[in-house]
C-alpha atoms as a printed R data frame, in Angstrom:
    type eleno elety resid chain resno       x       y       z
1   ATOM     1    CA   UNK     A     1   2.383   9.004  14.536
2   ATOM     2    CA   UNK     A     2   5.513   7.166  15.235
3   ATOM     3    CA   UNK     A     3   5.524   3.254  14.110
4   ATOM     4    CA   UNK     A     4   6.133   0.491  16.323
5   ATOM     5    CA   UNK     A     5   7.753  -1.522  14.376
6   ATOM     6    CA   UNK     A     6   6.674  -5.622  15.154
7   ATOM     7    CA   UNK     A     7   7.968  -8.531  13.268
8   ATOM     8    CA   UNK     A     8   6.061 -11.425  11.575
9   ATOM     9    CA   UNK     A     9   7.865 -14.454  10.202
10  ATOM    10    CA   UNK     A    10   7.273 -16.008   6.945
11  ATOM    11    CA   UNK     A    11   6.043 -19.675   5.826
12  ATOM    12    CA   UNK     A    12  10.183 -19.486   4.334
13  ATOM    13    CA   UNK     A    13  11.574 -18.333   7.188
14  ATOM    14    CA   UNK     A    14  11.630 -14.650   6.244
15  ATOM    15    CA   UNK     A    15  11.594 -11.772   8.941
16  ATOM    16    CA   UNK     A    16   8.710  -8.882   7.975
17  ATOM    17    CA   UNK     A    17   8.414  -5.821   9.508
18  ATOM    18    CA   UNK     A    18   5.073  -4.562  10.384
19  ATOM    19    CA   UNK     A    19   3.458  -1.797  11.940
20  ATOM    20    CA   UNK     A    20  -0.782  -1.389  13.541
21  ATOM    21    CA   UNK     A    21  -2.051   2.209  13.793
22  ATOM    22    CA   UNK     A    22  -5.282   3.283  15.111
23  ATOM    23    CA   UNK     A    23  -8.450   0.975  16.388
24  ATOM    24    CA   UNK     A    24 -11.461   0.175  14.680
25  ATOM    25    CA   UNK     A    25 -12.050  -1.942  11.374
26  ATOM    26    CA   UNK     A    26  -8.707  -3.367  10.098
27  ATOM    27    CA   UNK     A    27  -7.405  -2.373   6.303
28  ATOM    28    CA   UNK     A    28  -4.408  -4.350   5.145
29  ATOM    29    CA   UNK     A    29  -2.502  -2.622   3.092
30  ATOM    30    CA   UNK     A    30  -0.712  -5.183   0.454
31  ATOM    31    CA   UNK     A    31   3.546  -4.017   0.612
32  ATOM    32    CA   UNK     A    32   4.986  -2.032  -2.131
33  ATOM    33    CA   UNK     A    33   8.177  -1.426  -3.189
34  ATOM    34    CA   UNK     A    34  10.844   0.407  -0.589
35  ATOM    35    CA   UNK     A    35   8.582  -0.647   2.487
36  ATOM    36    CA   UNK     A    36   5.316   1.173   3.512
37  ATOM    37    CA   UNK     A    37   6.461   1.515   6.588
38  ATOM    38    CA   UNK     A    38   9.844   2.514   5.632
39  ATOM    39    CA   UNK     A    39   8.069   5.620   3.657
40  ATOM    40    CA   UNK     A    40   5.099   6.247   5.988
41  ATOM    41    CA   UNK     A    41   8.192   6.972   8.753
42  ATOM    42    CA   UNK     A    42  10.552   8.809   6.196
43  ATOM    43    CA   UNK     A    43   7.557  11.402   6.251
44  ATOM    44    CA   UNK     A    44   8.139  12.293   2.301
45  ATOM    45    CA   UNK     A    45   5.288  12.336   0.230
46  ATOM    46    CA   UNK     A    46   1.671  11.638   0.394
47  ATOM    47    CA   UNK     A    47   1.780   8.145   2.235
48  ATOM    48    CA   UNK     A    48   1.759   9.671   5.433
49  ATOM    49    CA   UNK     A    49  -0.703  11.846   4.880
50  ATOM    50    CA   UNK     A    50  -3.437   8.888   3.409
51  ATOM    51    CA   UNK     A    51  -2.538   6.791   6.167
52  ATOM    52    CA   UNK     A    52  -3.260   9.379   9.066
53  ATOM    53    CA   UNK     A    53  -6.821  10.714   7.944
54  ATOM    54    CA   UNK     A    54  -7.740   6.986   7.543
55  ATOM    55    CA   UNK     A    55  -6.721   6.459  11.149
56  ATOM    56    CA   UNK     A    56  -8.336   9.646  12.180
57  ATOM    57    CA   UNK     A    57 -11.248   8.593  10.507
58  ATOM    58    CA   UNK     A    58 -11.612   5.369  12.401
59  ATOM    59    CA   UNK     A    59  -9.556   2.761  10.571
60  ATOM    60    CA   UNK     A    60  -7.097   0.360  11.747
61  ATOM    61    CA   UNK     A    61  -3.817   0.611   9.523
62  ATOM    62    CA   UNK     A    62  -2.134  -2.242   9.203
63  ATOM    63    CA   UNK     A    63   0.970  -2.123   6.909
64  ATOM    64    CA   UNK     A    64   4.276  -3.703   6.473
65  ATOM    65    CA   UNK     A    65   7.597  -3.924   4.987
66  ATOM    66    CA   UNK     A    66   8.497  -6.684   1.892
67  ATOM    67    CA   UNK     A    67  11.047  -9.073   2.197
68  ATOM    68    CA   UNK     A    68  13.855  -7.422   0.756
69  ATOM    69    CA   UNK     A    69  12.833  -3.427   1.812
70  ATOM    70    CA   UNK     A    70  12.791  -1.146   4.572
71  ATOM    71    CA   UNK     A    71  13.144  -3.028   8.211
72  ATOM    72    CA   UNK     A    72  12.526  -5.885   6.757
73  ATOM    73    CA   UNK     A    73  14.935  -8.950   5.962
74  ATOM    74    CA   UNK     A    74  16.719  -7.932   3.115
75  ATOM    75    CA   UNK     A    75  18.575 -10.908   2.651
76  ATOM    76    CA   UNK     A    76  15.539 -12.627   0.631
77  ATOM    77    CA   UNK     A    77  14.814 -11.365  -2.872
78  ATOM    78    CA   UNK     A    78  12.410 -13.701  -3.999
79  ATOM    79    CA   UNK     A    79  10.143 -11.497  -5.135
80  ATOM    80    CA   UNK     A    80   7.361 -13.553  -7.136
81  ATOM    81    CA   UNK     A    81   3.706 -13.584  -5.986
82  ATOM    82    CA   UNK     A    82   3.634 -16.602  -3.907
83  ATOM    83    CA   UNK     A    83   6.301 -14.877  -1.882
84  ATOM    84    CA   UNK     A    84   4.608 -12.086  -1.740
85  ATOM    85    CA   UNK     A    85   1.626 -13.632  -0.524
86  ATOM    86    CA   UNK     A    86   3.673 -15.307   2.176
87  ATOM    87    CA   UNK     A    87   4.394 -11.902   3.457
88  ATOM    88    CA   UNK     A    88   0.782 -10.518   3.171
89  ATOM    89    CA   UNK     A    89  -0.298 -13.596   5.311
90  ATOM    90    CA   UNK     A    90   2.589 -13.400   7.753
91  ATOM    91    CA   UNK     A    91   1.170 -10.144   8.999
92  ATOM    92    CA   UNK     A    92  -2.214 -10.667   9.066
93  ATOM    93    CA   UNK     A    93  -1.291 -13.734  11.533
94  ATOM    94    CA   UNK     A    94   1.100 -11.966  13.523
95  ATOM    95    CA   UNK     A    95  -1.675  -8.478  13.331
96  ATOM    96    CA   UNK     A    96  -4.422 -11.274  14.777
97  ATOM    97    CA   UNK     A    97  -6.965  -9.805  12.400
98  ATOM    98    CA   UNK     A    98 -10.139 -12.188  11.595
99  ATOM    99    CA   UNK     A    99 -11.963 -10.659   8.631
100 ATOM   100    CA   UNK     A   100 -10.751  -7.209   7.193
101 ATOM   101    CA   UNK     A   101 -10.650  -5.179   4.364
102 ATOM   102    CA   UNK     A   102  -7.269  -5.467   1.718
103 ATOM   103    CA   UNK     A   103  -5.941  -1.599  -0.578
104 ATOM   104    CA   UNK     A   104  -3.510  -2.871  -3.070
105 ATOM   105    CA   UNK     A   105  -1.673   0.303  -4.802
106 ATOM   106    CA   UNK     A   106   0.109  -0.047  -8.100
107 ATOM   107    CA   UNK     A   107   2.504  -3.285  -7.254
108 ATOM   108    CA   UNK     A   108   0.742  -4.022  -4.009
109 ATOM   109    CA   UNK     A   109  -2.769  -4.611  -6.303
110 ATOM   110    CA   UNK     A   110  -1.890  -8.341  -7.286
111 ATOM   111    CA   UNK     A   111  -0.997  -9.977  -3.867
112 ATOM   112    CA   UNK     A   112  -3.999  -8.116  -2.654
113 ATOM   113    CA   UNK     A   113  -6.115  -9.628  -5.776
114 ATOM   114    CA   UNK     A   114  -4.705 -12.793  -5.145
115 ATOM   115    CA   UNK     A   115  -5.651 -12.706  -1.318
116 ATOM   116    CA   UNK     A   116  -9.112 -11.685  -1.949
117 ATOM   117    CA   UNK     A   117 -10.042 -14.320  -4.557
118 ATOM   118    CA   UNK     A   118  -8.419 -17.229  -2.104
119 ATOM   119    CA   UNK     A   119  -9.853 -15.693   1.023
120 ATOM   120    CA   UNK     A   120 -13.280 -14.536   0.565
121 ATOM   121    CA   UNK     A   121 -14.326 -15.528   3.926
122 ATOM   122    CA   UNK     A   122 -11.801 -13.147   5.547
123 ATOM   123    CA   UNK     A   123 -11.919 -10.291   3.375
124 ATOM   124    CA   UNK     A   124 -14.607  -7.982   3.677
125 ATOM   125    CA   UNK     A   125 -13.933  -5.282   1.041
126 ATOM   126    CA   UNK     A   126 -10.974  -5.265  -1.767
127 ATOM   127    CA   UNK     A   127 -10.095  -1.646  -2.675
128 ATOM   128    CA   UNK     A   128  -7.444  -1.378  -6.031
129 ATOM   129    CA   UNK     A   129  -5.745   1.966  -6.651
130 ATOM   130    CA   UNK     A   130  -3.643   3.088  -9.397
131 ATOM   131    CA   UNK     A   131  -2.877  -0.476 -10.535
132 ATOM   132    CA   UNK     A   132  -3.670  -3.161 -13.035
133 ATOM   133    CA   UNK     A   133  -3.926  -6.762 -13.774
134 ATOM   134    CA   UNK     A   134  -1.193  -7.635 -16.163
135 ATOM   135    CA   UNK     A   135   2.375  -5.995 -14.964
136 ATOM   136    CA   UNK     A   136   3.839  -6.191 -18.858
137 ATOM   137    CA   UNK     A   137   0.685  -3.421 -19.812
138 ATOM   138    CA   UNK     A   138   1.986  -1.535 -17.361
139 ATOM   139    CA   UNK     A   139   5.295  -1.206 -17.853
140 ATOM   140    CA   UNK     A   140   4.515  -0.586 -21.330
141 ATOM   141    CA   UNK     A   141   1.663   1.802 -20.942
142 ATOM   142    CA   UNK     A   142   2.970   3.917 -17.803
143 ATOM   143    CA   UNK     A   143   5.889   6.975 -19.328
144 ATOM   144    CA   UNK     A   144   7.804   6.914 -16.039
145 ATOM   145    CA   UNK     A   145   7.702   3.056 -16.082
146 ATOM   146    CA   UNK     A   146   8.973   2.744 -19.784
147 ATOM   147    CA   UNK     A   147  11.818   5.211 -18.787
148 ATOM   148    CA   UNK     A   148  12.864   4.000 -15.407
149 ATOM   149    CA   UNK     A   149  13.209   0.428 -16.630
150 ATOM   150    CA   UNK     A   150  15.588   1.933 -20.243
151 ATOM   151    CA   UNK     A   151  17.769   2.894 -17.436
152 ATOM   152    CA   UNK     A   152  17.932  -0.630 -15.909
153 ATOM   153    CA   UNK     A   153  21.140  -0.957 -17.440
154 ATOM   154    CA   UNK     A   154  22.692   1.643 -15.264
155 ATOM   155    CA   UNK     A   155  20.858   1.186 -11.770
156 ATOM   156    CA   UNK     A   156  23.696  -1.017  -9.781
157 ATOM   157    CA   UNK     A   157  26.610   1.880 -11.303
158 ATOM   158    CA   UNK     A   158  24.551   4.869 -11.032
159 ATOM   159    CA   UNK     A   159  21.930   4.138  -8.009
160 ATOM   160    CA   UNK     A   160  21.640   8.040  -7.117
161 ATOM   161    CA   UNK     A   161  21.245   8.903 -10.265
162 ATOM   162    CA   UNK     A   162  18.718   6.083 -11.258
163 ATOM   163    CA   UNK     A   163  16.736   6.799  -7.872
164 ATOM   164    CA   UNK     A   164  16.358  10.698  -8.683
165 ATOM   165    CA   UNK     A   165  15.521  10.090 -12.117
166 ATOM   166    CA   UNK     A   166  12.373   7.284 -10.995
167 ATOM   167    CA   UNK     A   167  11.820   9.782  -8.147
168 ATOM   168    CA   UNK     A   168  10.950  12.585 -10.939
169 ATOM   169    CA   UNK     A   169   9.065  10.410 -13.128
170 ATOM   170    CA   UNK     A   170   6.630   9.386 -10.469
171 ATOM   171    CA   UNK     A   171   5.881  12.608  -9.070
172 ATOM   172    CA   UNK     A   172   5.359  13.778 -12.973
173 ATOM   173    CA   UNK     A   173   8.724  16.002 -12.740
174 ATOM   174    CA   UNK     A   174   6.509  18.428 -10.990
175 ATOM   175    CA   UNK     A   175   8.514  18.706  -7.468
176 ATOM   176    CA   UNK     A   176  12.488  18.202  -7.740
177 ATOM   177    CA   UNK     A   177  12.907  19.234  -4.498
178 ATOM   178    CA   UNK     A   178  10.544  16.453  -3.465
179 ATOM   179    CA   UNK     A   179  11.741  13.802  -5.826
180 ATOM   180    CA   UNK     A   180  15.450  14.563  -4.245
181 ATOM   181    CA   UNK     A   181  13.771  13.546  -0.526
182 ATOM   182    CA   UNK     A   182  11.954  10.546  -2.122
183 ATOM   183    CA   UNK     A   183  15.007   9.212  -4.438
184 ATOM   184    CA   UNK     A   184  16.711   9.082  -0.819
185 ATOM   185    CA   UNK     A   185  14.069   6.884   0.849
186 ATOM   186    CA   UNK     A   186  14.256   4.923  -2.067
187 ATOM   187    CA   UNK     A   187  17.636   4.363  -1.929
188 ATOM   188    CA   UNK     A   188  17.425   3.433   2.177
189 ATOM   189    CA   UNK     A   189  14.546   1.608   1.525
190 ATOM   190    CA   UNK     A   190  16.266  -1.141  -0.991
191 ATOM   191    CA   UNK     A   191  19.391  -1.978  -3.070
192 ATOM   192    CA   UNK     A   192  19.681  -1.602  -6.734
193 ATOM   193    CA   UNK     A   193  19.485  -4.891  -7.353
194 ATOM   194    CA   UNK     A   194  17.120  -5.991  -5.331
195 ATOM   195    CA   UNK     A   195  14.791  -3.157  -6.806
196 ATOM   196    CA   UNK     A   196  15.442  -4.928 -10.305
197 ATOM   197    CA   UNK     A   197  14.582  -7.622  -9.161
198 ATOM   198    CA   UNK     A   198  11.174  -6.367  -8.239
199 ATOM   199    CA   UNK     A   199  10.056  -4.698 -11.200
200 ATOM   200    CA   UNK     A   200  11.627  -7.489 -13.273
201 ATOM   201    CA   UNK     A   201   8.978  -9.739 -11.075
202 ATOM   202    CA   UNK     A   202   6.207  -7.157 -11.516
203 ATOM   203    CA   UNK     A   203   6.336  -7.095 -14.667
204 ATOM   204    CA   UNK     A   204   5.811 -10.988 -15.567
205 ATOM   205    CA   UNK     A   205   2.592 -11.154 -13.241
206 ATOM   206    CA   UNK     A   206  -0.228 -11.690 -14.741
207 ATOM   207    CA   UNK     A   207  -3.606 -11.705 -12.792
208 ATOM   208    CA   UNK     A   208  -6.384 -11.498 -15.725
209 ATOM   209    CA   UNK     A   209  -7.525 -15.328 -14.837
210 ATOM   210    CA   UNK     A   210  -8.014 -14.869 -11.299
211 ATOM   211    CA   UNK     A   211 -10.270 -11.517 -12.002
212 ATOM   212    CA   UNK     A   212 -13.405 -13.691 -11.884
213 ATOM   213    CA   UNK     A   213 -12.861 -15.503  -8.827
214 ATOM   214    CA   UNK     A   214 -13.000 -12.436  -7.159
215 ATOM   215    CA   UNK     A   215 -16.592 -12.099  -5.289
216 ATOM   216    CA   UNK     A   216 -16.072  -9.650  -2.488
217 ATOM   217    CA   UNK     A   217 -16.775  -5.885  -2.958
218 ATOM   218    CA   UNK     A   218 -14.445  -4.401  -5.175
219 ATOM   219    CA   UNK     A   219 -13.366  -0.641  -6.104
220 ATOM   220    CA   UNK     A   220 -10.839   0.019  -8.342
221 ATOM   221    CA   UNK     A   221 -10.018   3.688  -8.225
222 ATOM   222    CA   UNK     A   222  -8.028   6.210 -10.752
223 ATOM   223    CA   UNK     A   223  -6.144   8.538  -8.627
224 ATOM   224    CA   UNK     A   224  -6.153  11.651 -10.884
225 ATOM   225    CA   UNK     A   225  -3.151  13.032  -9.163
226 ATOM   226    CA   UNK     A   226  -1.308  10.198  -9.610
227 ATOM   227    CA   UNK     A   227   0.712  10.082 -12.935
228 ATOM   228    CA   UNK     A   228   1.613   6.053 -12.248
229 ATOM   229    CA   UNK     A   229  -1.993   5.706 -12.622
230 ATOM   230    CA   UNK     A   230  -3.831   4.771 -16.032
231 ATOM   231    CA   UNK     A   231  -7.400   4.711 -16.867
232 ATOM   232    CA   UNK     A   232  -7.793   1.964 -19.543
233 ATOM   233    CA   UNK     A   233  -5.645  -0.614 -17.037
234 ATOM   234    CA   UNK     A   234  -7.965   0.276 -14.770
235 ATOM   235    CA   UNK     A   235 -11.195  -0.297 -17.338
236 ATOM   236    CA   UNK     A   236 -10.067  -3.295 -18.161
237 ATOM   237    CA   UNK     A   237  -9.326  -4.464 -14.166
238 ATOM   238    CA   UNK     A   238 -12.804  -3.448 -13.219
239 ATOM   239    CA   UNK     A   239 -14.691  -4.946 -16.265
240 ATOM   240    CA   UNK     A   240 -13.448  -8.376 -14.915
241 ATOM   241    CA   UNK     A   241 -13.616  -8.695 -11.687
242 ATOM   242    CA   UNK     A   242 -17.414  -9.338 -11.104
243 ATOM   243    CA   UNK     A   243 -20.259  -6.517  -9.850
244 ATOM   244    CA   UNK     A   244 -16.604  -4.261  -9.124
245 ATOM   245    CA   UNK     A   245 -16.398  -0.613  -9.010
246 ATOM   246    CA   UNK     A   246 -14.719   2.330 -11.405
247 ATOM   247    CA   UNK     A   247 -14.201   5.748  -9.805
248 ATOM   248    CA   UNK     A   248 -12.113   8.672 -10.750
249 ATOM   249    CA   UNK     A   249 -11.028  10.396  -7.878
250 ATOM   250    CA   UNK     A   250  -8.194  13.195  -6.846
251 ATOM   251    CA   UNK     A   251  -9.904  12.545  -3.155
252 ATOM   252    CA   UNK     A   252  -8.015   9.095  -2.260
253 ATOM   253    CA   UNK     A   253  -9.230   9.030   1.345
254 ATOM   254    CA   UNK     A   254 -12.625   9.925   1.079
255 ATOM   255    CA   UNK     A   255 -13.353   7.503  -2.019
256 ATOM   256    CA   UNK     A   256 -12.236   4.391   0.216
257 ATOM   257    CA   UNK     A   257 -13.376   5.829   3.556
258 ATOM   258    CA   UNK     A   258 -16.955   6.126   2.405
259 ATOM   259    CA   UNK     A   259 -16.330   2.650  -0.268
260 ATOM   260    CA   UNK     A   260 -15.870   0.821   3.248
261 ATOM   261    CA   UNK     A   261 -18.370   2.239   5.400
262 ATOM   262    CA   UNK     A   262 -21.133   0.987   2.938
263 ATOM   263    CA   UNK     A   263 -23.703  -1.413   4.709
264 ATOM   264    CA   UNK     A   264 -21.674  -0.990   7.752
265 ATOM   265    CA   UNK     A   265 -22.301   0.406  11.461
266 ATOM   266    CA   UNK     A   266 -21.683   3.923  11.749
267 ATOM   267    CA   UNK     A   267 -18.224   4.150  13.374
268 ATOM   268    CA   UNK     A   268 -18.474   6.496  16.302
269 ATOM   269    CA   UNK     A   269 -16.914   9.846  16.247
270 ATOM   270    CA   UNK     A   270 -14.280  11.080  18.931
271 ATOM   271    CA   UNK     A   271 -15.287  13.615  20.899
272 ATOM   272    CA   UNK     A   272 -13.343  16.941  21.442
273 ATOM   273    CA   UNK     A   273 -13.656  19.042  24.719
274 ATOM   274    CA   UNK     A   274 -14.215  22.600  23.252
275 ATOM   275    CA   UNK     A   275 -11.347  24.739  23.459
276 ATOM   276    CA   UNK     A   276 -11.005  26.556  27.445
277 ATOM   277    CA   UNK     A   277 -12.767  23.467  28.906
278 ATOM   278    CA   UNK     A   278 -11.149  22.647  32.171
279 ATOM   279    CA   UNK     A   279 -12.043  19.047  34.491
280 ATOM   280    CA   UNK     A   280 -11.627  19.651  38.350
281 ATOM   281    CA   UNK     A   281 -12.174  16.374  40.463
282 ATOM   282    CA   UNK     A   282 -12.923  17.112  44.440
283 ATOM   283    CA   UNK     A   283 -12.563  14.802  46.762
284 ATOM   284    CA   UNK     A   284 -13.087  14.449  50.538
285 ATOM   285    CA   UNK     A   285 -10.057  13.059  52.498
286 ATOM   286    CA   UNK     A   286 -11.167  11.874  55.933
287 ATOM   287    CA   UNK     A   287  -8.895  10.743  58.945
């Protein structure tokens, strides 16, 4: 699936690009760094890939770009977690959605915790992936994080170099190839400095008090093949937010697919014509 790329504006006056796929219930997917839609429509790695099966399976995407990445305006690099609320909520006015469920993956989990513990009358389900509540555990805990951000130093000189290097670390130095293609979305998706920025924001947020005040349905998810992922984070996310949810999962799509559908109405299935099938219309033409 192409995007169609539609633009929201913020609270501050900031331009966000946005993108619907698919019909059915709506998941909001909180923005990460380089722009979701940015990566979902560079094709590289395994973004695409979640989104689609959702949609196949009946969802409604909904995901966007961050101020400062992808299509978005790049000219604002506040990055701190009232701005990126104002994006989150820029989209979900522009989208029209009423009451939907919110994924936050690794930096996208704390506007997405945030919006679900001020919200709770518009979110219906709050699904956490490979993320945490405090960004300075992270950063310490996480081996690509701790090395990526020893390189800080050298990110505005070196941006190739610093962009392959992340690339490898996050993909646990398994795929070069594939870190190559994702170092170069990276680097289209962002500046070096604005991507310093980010993590430099990440990394002071702090959502451990606002745990509690989240009451919808919660899962908070360890994707196994993830190396930015980390099991005690996770532990200690889940043991605080109340009646939530710890799985361990290499099956992304099927954890939240059946997560959502719990208590819900059974969303119909598209039907295929079998393979061969062919439709001939007659019609009588009189006069």
């Amino acid at each position: 699936m192409e995007p169609r790329i539609q633009y929201a504006k913020t609270s501050d006056g900031v331009s966000i690009a946005c993108a619907v796929f698919g019909d059915g219930p709506p998941l909001v997917f909180t923005g990460i760094a380089f722009g979701d839609v940015h990566v979902y429509a560079s094709g590289v790695g395994a973004f695409k890939q979640v989104t689609d099966a959702l949609v196949g399976l009946g969802w409604r995407f909904i995901m966007y770009d961050g101020r400062g990445m992808g299509s978005s305006d790049r000219g604002n690099t506040d990055f701190s977690l009232e701005a990126r609320l104002r994006d989150l909520e820029a989209v979900i006015e522009r989208t029209g959605v009423d009451r939907f469920a919110v994924c936050g993956i690794l930096q996208g989990g704390a506007a997405a915790i945030a919006y679900a513990a001020n919200h709770p009358g518009r979110v219906s389900h709050l699904v956490l992936a490979a993320t945490y509540a405090k960004g300075a555990d992270w950063f310490n805990l996480i081996p690509a994080a701790r090395a990526i951000r020893a390189l800080d130093t050298m990110a505005e000189e070196q941006w190739e170099y610093y962009s392959v290097a992340f690339a490898n670390a996050a993909t646990g130095f398994r795929d070069s190839d594939l870190a190559n293609r994702l170092a170069a979305v990276f680097r289209s998706g962002t500046s070096a400095s604005a991507f310093l920025s980010y993590l430099a924001a990440s990394e002071k947020m702090d959502l451990t008090e606002m745990l509690p005040l989240v009451s919808v349905p919660t899962l908070v998810v360890n994707h196994s093949a993830n190396p930015l992922s980390n099991l005690h984070l996770l532990r200690v996310l889940a043991s605080r937010i109340p009646n939530a949810r710890l799985v361990t999962t290499d099956d992304l799509v099927g954890t939240i697919d059946a997560f959502l559908r719990e208590g819900a109405e059974p969303v119909p299935s598209r039907q295929e014509l079998p393979s061969g099938t062919a439709i001939i219309l007659f019609a009588d033409i009189a006069d």
